[in-house]
Backbone as a printed PyTorch tensor [residue, N CA C, xyz], in Angstrom:
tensor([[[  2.9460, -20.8860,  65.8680],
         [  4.2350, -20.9880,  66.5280],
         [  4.7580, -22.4230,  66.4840]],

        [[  3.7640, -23.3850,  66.2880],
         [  4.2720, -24.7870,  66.7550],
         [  4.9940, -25.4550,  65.1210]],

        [[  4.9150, -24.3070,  64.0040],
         [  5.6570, -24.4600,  62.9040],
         [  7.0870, -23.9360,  62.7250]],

        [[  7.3140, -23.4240,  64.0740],
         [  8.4230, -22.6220,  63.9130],
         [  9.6690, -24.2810,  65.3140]],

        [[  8.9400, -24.8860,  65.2390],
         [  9.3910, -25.9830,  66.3390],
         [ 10.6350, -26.8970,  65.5790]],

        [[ 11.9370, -26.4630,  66.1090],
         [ 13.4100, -26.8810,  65.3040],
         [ 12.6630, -28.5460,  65.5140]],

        [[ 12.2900, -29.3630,  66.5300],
         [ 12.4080, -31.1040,  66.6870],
         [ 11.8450, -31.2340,  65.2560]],

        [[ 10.5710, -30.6960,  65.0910],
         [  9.3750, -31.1850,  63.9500],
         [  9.9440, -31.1960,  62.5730]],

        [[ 11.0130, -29.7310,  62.6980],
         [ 11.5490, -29.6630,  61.0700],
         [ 12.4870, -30.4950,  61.1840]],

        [[ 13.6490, -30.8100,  62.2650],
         [ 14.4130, -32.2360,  61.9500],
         [ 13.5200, -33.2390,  61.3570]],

        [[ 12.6110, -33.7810,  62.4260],
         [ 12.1650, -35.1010,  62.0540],
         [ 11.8540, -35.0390,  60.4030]],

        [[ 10.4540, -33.8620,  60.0210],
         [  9.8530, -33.8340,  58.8700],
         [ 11.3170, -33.9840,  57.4640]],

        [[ 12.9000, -33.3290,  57.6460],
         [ 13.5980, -33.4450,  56.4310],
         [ 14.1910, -34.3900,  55.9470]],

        [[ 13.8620, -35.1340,  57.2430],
         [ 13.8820, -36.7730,  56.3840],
         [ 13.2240, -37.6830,  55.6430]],

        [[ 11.6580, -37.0090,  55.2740],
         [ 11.0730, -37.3410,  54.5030],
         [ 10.6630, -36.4190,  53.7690]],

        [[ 11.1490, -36.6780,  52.5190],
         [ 10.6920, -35.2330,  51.5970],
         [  9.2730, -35.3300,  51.1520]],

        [[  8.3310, -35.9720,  51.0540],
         [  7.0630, -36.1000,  51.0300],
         [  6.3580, -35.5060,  52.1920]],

        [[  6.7620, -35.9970,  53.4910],
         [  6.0630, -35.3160,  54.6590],
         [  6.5060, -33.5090,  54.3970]],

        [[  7.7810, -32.9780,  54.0670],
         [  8.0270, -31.5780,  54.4840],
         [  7.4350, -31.1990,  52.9880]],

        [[  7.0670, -31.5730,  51.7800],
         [  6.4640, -30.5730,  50.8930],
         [  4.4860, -30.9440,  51.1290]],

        [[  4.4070, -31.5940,  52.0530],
         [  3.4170, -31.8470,  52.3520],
         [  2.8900, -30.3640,  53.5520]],

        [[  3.5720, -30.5170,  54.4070],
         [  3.6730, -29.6960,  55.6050],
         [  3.8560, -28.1290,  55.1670]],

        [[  4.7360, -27.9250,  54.2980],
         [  5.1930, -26.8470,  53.5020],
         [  3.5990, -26.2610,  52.1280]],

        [[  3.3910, -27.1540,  52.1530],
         [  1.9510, -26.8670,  51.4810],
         [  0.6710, -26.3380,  52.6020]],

        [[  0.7020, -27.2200,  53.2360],
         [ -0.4190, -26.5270,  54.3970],
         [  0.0170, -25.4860,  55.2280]],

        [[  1.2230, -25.1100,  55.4330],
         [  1.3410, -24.3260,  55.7580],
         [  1.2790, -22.6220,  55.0870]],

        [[  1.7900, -23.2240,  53.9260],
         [  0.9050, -21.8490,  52.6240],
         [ -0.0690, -21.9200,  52.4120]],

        [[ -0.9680, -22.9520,  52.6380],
         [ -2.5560, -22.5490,  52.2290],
         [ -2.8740, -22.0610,  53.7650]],

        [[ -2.7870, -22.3680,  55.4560],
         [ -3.3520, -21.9180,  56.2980],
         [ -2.6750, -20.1110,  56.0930]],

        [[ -1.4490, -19.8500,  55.7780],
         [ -0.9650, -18.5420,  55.4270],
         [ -1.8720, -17.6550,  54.6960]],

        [[ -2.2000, -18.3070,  53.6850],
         [ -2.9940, -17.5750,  52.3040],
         [ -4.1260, -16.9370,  52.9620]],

        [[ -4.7330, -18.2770,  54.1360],
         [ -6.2520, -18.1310,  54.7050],
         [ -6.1350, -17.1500,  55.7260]],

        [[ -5.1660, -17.0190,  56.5850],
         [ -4.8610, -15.9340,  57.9100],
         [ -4.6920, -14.6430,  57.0930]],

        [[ -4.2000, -14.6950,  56.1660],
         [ -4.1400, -13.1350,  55.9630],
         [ -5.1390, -12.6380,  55.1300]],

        [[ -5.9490, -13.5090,  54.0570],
         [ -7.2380, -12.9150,  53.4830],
         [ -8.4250, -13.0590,  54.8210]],

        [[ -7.9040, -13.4930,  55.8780],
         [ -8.8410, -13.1960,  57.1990],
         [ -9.0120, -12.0700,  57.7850]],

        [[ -7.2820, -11.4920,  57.7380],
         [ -7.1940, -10.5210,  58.1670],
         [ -7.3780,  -9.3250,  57.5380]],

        [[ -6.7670,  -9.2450,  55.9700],
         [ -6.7430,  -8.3870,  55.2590],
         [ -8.3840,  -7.5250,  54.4460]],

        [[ -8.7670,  -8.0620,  54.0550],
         [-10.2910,  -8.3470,  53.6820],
         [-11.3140,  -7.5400,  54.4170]],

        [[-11.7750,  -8.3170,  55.7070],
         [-12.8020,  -7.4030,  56.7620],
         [-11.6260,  -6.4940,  57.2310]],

        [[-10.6030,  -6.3920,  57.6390],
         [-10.1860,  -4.9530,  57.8690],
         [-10.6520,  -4.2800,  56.7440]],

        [[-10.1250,  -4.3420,  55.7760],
         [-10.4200,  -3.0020,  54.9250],
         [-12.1030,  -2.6700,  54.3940]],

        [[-12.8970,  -3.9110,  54.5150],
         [-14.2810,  -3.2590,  54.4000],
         [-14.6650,  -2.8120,  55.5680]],

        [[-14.0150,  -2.6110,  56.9300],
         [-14.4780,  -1.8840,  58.1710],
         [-13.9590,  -0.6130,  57.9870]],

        [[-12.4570,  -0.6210,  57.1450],
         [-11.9580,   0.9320,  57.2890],
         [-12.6300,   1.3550,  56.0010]],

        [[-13.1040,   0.8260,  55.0650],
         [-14.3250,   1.4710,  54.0910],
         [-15.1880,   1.7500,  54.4430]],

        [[-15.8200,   1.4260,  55.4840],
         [-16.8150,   2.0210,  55.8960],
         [-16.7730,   3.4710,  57.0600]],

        [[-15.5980,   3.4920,  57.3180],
         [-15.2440,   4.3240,  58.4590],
         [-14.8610,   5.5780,  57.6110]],

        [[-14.6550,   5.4720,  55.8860],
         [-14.1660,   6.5120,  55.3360],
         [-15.1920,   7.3770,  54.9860]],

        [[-15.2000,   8.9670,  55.1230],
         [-16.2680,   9.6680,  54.5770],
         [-16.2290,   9.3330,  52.9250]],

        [[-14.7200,  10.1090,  53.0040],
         [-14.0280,  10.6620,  51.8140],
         [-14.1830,   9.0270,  50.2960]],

        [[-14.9110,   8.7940,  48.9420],
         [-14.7510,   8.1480,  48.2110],
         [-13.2800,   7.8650,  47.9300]],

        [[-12.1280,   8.8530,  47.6870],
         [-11.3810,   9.1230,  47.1280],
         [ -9.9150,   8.4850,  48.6110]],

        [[-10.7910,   8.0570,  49.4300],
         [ -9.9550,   7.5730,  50.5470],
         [-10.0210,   6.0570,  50.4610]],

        [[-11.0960,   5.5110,  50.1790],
         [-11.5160,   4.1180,  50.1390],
         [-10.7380,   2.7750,  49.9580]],

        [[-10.2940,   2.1820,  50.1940],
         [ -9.3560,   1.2510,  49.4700],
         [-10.6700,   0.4590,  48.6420]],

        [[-10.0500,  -0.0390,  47.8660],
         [-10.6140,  -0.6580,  46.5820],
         [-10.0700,  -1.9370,  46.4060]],

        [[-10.3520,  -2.6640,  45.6260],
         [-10.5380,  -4.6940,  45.4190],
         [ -8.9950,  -4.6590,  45.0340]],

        [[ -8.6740,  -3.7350,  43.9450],
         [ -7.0340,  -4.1760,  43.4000],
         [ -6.0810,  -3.9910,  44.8180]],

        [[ -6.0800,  -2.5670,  45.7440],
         [ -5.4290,  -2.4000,  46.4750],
         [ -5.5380,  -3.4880,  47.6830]],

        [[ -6.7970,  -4.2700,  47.9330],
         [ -6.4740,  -5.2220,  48.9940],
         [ -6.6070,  -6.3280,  48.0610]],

        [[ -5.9560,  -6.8940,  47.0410],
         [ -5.2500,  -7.7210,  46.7750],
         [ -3.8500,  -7.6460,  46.4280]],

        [[ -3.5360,  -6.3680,  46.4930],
         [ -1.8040,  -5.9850,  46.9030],
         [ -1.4730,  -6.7370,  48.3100]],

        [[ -2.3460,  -5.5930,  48.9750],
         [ -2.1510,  -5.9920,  50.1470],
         [ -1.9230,  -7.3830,  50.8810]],

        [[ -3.0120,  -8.2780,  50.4490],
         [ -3.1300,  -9.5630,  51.0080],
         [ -2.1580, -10.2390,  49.8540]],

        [[ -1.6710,  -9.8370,  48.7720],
         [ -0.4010, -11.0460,  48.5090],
         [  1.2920, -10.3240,  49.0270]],

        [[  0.7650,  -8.9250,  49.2850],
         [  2.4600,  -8.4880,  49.8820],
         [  2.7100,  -9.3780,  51.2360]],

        [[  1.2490,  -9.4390,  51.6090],
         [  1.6270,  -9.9250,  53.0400],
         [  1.6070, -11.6500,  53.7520]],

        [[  1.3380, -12.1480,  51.9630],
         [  1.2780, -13.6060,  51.7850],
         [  2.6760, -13.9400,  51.7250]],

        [[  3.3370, -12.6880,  50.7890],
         [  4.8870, -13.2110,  50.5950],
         [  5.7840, -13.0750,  51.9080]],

        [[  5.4330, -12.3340,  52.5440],
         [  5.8460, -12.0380,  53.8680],
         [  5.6270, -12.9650,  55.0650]],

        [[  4.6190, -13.6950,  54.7730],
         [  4.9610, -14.5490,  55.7880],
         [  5.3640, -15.9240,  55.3760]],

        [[  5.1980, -16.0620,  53.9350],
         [  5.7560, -17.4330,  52.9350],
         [  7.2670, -17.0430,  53.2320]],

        [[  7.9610, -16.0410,  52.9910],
         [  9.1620, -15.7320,  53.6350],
         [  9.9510, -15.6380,  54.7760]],

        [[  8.8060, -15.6140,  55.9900],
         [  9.4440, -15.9870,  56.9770],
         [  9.5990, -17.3440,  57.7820]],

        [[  8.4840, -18.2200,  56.8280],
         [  8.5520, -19.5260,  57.5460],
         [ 10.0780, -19.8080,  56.2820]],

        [[ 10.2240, -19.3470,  55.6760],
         [ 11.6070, -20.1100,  54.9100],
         [ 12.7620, -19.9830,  55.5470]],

        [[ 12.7130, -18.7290,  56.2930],
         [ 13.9080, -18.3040,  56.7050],
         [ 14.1900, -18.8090,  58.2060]],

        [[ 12.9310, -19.3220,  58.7730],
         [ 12.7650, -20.2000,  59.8560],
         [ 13.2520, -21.2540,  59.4020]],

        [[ 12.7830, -21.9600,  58.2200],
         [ 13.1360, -23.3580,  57.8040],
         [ 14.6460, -23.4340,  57.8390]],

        [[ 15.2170, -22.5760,  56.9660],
         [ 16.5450, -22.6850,  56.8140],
         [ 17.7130, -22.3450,  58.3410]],

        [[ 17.0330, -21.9500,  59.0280],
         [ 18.0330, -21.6090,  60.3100],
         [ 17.7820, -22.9530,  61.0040]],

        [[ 17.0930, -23.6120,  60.7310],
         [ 17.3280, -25.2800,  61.1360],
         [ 18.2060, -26.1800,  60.7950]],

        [[ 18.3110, -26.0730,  59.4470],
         [ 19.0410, -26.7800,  58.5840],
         [ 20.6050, -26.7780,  58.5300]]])
């Protein structure tokens, strides 16, 4: 939440080094929250499946974890820009 803070993105767009700096860690902690999330969920709901043919599989949770990479790479932009 404290990336979504209008003071921080003023201060940071005055230095374009600090905001593609900030803008970088903030996609790599993104990348990391959702292969946190995405990942052991689905080897818990693999294990919860009788059915083989129910299973999610390696390609489908790497759909998953980059649909939902772009999704939140998209919403800090659209945060960014309602500052600006």
């Amino acid at each position: 939440m404290d990336a979504l803070d209008i003071e921080k993105w003023r201060f940071i767009s005055q230095s374009p080094e600090k905001s593609v700096g900030i803008s970088s860690v903030l996609l790599g902690v993104i990348l990391v929250e959702r292969a946190a999330f995405v990942f052991p969920l689905s080897f818990l709901s693999n294990l919860l499946q009788k059915s083989p043919h129910v299973k999610i599989d390696l390609k489908q949770q790497v759909t998953i974890w980059w649909s939902s990479l772009m999704r939140g790479a998209v919403s800090i932009a659209v945060a960014y820009n309602q500052v600006k």
